[in-house]
C-alpha positions as CSV (number, residue, x, y, z in Angstrom):
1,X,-0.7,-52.2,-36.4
2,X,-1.3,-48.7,-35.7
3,X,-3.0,-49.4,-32.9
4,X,0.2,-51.0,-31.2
5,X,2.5,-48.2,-31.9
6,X,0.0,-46.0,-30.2
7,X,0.1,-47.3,-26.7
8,X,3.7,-47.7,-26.8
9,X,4.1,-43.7,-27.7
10,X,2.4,-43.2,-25.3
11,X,4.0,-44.9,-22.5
12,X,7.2,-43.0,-23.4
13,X,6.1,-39.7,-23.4
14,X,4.2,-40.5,-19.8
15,X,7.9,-40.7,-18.2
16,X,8.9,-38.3,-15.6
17,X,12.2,-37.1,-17.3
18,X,14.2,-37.3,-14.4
19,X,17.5,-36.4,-16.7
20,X,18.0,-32.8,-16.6
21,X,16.7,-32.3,-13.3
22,X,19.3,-34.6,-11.6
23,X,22.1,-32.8,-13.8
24,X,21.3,-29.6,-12.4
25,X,21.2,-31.1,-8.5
26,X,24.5,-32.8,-9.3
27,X,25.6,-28.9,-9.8
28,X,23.8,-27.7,-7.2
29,X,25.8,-30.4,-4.7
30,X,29.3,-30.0,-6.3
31,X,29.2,-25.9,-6.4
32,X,27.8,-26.3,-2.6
33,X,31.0,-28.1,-1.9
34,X,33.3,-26.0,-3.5
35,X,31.9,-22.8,-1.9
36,X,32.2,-24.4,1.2
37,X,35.5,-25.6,1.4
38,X,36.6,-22.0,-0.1
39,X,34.8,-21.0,2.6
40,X,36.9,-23.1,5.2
41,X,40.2,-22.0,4.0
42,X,39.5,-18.6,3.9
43,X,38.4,-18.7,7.6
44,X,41.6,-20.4,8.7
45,X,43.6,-17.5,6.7
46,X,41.7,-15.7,8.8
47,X,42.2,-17.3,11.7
48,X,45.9,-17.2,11.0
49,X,46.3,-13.5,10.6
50,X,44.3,-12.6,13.8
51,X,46.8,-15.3,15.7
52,X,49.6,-13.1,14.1
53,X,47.9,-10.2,15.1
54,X,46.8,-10.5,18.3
55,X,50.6,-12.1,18.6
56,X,52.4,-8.5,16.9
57,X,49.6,-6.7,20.0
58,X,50.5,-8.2,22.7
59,X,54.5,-7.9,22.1
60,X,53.9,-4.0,21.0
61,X,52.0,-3.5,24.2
62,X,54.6,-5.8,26.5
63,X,57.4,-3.2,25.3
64,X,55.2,0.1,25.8
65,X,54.8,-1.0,29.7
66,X,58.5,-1.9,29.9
67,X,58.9,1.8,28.4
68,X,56.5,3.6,31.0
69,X,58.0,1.5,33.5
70,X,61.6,2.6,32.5
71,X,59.5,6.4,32.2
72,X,58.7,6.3,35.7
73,X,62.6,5.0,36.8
74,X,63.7,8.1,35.0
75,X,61.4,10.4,36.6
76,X,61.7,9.1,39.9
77,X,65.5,9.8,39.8
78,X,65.0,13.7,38.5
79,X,62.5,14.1,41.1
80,X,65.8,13.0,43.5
81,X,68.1,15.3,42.0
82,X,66.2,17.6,42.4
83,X,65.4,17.2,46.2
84,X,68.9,16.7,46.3
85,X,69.9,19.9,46.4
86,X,72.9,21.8,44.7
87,X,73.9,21.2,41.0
88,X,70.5,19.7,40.0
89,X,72.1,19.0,36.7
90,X,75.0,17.3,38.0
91,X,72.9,15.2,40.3
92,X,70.4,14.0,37.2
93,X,73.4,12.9,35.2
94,X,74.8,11.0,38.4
95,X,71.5,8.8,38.6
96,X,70.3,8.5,35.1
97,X,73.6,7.1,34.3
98,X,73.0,4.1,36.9
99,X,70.3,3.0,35.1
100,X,70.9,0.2,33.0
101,X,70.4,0.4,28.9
102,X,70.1,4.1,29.2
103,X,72.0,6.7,27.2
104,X,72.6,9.7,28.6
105,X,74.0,12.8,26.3
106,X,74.8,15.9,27.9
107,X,73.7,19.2,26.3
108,X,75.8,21.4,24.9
109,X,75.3,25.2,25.6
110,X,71.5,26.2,25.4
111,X,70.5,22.8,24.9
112,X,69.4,20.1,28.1
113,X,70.6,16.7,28.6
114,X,69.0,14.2,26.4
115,X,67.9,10.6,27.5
116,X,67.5,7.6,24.8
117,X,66.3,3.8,25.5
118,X,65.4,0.7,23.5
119,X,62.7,-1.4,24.2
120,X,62.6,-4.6,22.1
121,X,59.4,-5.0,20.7
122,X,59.9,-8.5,18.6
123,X,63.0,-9.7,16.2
124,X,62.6,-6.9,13.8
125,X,61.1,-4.3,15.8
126,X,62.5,-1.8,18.8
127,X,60.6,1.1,20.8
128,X,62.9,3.9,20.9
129,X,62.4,7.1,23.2
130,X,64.0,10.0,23.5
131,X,63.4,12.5,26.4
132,X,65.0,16.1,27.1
133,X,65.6,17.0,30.8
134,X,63.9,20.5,31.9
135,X,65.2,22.9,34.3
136,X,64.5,21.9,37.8
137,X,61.5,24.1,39.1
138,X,59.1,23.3,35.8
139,X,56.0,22.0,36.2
140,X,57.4,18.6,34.1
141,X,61.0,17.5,34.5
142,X,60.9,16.1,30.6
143,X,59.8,16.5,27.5
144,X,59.0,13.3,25.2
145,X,61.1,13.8,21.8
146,X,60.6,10.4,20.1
147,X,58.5,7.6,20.9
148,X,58.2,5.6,18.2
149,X,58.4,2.0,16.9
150,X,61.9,1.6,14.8
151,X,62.8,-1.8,12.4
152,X,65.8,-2.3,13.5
153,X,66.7,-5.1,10.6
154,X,68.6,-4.4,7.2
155,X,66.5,-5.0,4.2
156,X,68.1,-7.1,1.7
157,X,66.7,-8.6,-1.9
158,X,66.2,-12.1,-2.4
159,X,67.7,-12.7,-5.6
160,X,68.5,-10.0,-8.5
161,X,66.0,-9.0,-11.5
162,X,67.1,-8.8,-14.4
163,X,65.6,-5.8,-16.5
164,X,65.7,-6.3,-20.7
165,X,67.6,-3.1,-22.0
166,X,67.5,-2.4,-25.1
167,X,71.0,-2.3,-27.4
168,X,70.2,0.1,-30.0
């Protein structure tokens, strides 16, 4: 009888134990999935906030062309009033004010005339500049004040928090 119990031992401990190792490939496969879907959805956020991006870009830049553009209307007219002849303030403040959206302020003793546009940049955003008119006979015929991106929306809370005070 101790013969029979030997060969049977010994078949058993001649398997290839097969257990542990597919375990650990069954961990290898699932973590390989996870990290890859992670890795999906964090390239569409991606994805989404370049879109957004490149979306906030391209309406930023629309308006700062629409601004030069505006820029060189505005110039064009001072270089007019000043070939004009004459009251080369009076004649700026004559053509400046034909220009649509513009608004024109007139300086009061030392100070020039001052210019100020809007350009709408998107729902929440506008580009506002400000010029002051030189003296004809400068080298320029404005200066840039402000040129700047402005939100142009109120800011208002969602819902109130409620802070614990203490009653003592």
């Amino acid at each position: 009888m101790a013969e029979q119990t030997t060969p049977r031992r010994a078949l058993k401990s001649r398997g290839t134990g097969l257990g542990g190792t597919l375990i650990l490939m069954v961990f290898v496969v699932v973590c390989l999935a996870v990290f890859s879907a992670l890795s999906f959805v964090t390239a569409r956020a991606d994805l989404a906030l370049s879109e957004k991006n490149t979306a906030a870009l391209e309406a930023y830049y629309t308006a700062d062309a629409a601004a030069q553009a505006k820029l060189a209307r505005i110039d064009e007219c001072l270089l007019q009033a000043a070939k004009k002849g004459g009251n080369y303030r009076q004649n700026a403040a004559e053509l400046l004010t034909q220009l649509p959206d513009l608004v024109y302020q007139a300086g009061a003793g030392s100070e020039g005339d001052r210019v100020a546009f809007e350009i709408k940049v998107d729902e929440v955003r506008v580009l506002y500049v400000e010029l002051a008119i030189l003296p004809s006979g400068q080298s320029q015929r404005y200066r840039v004040l402000a040129y700047k991106t402005v939100n142009n929306s109120s800011w208002e809370t969602a819902s109130r928090i409620e802070v614990w005070q203490d009653n003592k």
